[in-house]
N, C-alpha and C positions, 0 to 999 in steps of 0.2 A: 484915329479911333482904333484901338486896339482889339482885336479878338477871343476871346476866354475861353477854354475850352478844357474838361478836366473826362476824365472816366474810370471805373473801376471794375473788375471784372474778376468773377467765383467760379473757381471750377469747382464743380459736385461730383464725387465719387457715386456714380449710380448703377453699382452692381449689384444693387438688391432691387432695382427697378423700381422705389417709392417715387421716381418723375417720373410724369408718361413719357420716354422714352427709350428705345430701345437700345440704350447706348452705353459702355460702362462710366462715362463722363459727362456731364453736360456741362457748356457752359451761358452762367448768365452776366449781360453784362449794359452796367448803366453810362450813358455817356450824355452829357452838360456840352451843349454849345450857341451859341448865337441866343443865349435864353431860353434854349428849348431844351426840354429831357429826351429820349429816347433809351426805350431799352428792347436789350436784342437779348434772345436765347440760342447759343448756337448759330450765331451770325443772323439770326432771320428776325426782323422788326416786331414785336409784339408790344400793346398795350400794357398798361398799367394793371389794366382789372384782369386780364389775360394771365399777364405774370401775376399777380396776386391768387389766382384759380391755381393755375401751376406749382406754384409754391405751397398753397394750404392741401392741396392733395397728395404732398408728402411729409403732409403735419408739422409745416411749416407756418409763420403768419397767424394771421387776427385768430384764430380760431383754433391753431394746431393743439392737440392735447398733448404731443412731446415739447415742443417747444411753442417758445411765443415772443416777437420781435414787439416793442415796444418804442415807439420813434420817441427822439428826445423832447422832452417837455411837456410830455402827457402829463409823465405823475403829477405834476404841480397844477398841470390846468385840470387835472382831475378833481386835485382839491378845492379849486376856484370858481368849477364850472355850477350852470344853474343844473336843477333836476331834469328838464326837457335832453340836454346834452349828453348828461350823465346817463341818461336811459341808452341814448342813441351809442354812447361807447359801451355800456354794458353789453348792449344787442350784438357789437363789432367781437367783444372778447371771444360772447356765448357764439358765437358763430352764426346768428340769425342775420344778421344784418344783409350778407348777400342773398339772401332769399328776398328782402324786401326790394335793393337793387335790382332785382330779375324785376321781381311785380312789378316795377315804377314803369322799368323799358318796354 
């Protein structure tokens, strides 16, 4: 039984301080092992939705107005999807979607 294990890792030039951090570098980085994800910012464990906060608060992600990550194979299931889903990404682009996240918790 063999072990998999892959990871990738971005260093961000942050001398204009758009991450919360006070540092001119951060780095974030994803690593895949035993079937599990983990990712670390700067060596320290954070979540998914943690890192996702992190990132759109330098206009990063679902909602950044400079930029916008889109994972592979949206555009097509965008085309595919019913209206109930298609609301629910709409709400992820316009940026609402983690406010309802918050309400749910």
């Amino acid at each position: 039984n063999q072990s998999q294990s892959a990871f990738v890792e971005v260093v961000f030039d942050n001398t204009d301080r758009k991450l919360p951090y006070q540092k001119d570098e951060v780095s974030i980085r994803r690593q895949f092992a035993n079937k599990k994800d983990e990712w670390l910012v700067d060596g320290k464990h954070v979540t998914k939705r943690e890192l996702d906060e992190i990132l759109e608060s330098a206009g990063f992600g679902r909602s950044g107005a400079q930029s916008s990550i889109v994972r592979q194979g949206r555009i097509a299931e965008f085309a595919l999807m019913g209206d109930a889903k298609r609301l629910d990404l709409l709400k992820e682009v316009a940026g609402t979607r983690q406010y309802d996240d918050k309400r749910r918790e």
